[in-house]
N, C-alpha and C positions, 0 to 999 in steps of 0.2 A: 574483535568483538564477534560473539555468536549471533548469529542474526536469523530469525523464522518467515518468512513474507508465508502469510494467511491463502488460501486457497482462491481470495477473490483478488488477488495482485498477478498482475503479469510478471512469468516467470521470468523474462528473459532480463528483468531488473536484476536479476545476482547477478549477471555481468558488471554491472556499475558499482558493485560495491567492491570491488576490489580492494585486499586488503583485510579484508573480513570472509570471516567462518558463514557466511550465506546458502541457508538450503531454506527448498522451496514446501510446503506441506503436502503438495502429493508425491515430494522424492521419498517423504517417511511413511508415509502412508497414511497423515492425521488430517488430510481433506475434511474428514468425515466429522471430526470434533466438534463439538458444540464450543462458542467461545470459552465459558467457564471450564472447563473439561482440556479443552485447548492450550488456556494459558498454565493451568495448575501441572499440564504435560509437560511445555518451553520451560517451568521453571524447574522442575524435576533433571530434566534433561538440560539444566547452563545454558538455555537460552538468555541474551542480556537483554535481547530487541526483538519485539514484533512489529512486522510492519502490515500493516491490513487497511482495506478501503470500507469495512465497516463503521460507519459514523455513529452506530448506534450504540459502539460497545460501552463506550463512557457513561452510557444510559444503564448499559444491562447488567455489568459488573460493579462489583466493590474493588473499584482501581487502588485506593491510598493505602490496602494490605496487601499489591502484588510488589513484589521486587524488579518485575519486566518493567522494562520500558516500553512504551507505546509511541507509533506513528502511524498516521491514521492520515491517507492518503483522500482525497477529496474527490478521485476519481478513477477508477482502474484501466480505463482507457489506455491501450500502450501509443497508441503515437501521440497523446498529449503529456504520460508521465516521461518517455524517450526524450519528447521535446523544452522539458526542465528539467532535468535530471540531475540537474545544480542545486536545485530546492531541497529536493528527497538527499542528498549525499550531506546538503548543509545541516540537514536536520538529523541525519545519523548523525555524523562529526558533533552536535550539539547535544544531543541527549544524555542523559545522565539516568540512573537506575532509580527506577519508578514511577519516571516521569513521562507526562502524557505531551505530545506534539502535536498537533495539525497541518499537512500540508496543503496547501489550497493552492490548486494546479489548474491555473487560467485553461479554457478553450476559446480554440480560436472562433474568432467570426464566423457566423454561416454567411457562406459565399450561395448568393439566387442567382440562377441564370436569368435574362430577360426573359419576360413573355414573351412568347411565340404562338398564335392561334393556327399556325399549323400548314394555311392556305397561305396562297400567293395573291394577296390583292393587287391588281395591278391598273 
């Protein structure tokens, strides 16, 4: 599968797709794209899959006339997409042409350190 990951995904996700045609938008030089502009490009050029962390696209395009597929990551964060990386490859392996996905990729707990006032009461 041709696959585009949008300029707001962490590049080093083409590693996990292995098996797939994966390039990143600033190897092509279409960072710049506006979404609309963007996809009418991927499909020009046999992209099947985009994958992007913009949650708004679904808002901003007329999705049910593209032939791409969409996945639409819930956070561009790399050490929380690294750390499910099973999500995002299930949801390629799922996807079918046209069709829109959501990955919604937990973060972890915030870890607080105790309070500390700094002095030594003793």
């Amino acid at each position: 599968m041709k696959i585009l990951l949008d300029q707001n995904v962490p590049a080093p996700l083409i590693r996990s797709l292995q098996g797939h045609n994966a390039i990143h938008t600033s190897t092509i030089g279409w960072e710049a794209l506006s979404n609309g502009d963007l996809l009418a490009a991927a499909e020009a050029d046999g992209f099947e899959l985009l994958i992007t962390a913009d949650k708004n696209i679904r808002y901003q395009q007329n999705l049910p006339i593209r032939k791409i597929a969409l996945i639409v990551l819930s956070t561009n964060d790399w050490a929380v997409v690294r750390a499910q990386l099973g999500l995002v490859t299930q949801g390629v392996q799922g996807i079918s042409p046209g069709s829109y996905i959501e990955v919604s990729l937990e973060r972890p707990p915030l870890r607080r350190r105790p309070y500390s006032s700094g002095t030594n009461d003793l």
